[in-house]
N, C-alpha and C positions, 0 to 999 in steps of 0.2 A: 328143754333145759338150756339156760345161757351160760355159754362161756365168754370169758371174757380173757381176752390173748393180750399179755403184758409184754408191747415189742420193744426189747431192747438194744435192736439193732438191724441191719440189713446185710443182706449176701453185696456182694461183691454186682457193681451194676451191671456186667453182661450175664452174670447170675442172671440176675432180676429180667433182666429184656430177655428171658429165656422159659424162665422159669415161674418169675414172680418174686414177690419178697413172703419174708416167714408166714405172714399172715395170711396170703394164698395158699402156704404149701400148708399149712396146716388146718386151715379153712378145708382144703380139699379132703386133707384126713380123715376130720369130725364131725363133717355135716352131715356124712351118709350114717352116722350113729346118731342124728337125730340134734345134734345142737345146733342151735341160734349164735353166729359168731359174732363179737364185738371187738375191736380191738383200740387200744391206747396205745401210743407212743411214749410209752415212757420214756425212754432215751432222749426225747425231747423235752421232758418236764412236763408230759400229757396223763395224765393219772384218771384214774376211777374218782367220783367225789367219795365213794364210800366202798366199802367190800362188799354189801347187797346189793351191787351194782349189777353185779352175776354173778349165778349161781357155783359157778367153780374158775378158775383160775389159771391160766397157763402160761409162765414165763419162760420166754424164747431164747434161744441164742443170742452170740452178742461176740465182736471180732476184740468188745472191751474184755479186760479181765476182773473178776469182782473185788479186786484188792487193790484196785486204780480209782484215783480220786477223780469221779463224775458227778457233776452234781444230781442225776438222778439214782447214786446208788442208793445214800440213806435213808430216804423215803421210797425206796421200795423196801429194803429191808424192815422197816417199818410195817409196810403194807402187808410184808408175807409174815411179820410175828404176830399182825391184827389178825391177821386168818388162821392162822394157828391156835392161838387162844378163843378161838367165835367157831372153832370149829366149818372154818369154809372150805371146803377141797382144794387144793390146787396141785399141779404138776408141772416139776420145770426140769428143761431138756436141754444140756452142758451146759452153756454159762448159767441157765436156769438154775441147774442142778446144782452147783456152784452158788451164787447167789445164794440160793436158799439153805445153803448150809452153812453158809458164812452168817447171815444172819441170826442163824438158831443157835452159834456158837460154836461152829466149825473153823478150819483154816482149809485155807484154798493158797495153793500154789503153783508153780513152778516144777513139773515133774521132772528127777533128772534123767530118767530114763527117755527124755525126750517125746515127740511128738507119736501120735497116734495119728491115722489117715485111714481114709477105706475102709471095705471089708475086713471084720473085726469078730473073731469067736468071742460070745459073750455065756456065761450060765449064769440064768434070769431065775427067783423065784418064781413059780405058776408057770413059767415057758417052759424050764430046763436050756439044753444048749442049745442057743440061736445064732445068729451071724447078722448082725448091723452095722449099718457107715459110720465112723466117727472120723472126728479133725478138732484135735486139740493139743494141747499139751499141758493146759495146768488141769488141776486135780481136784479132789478136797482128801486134804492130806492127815486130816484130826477130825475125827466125827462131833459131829455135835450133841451134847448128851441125852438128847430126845431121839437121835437116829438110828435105824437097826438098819445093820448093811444086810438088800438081799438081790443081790448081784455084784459078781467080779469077772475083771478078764484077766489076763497075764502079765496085761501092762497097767491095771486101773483095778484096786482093791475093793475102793470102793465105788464103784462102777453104777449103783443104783440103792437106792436108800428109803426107807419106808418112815413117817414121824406118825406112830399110833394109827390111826383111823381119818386122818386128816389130807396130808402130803404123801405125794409119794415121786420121786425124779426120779433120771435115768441120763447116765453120760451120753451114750448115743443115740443120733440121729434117727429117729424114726422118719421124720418129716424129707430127708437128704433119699432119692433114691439115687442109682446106679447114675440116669443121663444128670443129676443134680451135682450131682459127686464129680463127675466126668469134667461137668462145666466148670466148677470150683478147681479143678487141676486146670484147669485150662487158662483160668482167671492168675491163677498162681505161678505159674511157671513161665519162663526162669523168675525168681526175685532174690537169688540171696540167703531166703530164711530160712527156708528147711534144709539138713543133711541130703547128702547125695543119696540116691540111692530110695528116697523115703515115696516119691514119686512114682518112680519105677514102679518100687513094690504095689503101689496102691492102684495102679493103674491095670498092675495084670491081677490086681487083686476082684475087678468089676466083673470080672469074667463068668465070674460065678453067681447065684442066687440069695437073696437076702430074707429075712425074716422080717421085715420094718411092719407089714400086715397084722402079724400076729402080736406086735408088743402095740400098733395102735391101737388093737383092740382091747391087749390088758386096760392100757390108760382110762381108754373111754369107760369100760368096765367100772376101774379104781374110784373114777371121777363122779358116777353113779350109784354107785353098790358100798365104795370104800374097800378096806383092808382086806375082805376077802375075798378080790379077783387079782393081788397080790401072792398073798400066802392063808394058808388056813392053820387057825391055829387048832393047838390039841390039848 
């Protein structure tokens, strides 16, 4: 099965001489599930010529926000409502998830409860409560009327989002593990932008074990099977 990885962005470059960009980290997620990976640069204006391009879909992170005038927002959002109506899987992971919900009719914002970093309790349908790395701070803050929320954290309502049989996101970082997250504080501090204290936290927050395994494998699941390695209905 091909996927095809919509990059819309890049980690921070000592990330990347580290780590790799999205497209490695997630490369490394999905191949031991059997996919064929392709990836565009969308952020460049590098597109798929069509949606049977690959069989499912996955839009990446992005340091953009999806409410900022780029010129490859609109035609992605184009691209994710063609696969929606065609019935093409895809799954997009924060600014993905974002993205894709602004497209479908949602609003993405500006959270004011501020940023999210690090280890993060999430309760996931099909996982229950799990623990993964987020870093963001906008949102999607109005659903879109196709979307069923099934995932929240404390700080993020709609945390993960299901569109029928089709889509399904997720705010956080499956692809981010603990040394990726580490690097990313690393790349960031000092600058300015985050509240005091937000670092700190997130930094004794790595201490601990993450769950990013088991929600990669929902995805891979989702991207395969559809809505029911999501949730089951009754």
């Amino acid at each position: 099965m091909k996927l095809g990885i919509l990059l819309c962005g890049d980690p921070p470059l000592s990330v990347m001489e580290q780590h790799g960009d999205f497209s490695a980290l997630f490369s490394s997620l999905f191949t031991p599930y059997g996919f064929e990976i392709q990836t565009w640069r969308v952020v460049d204006m590098v597109f798929p010529d069509d949606i049977t391009d690959a069989d499912a879909w996955l839009v990446t992170g992005s340091k953009h926000g999806a409410y900022e005038d780029h010129p490859f927002i609109a035609p992605l959002e184009t691209f994710i409502r063609d696969c929606f109506a065609a019935q093409r899987r895809m799954t997009g992971i924060c600014f993905g998830h974002q993205i894709i919900a602004q497209a479908m009719g949602g609003r993405v914002e500006k959270y004011d409860g501020g940023w999210g970093i690090g280890r993060t309790s999430y309760a996931l349908d099909g996982l229950g409560d799990v623990h993964l790395n987020a870093w963001h701070q906008d949102q999607v803050t109005t659903l879109p009327p196709s979307a069923e929320v099934v995932g929240t954290s404390h700080n993020c309502a709609n945390a993960a989002l299901l569109y029928d049989d089709t889509i399904y996101t997720v705010q956080p970082h499956p692809e981010l593990s603990h040394a990726t997250i580490q690097s990313y504080l690393n790349a960031d501090w000092p600058n300015g932008v985050y509240p005091d204290g937000v670092f700190a936290a997130a930094h004794q927050s790595l201490t601990l074990p993450n769950d990013e395994a088991a929600l990669t494998a929902q995805i891979a699941a989702f991207l395969t099977s559809g809505r029911s390695a999501v949730i089951r209905d009754t």
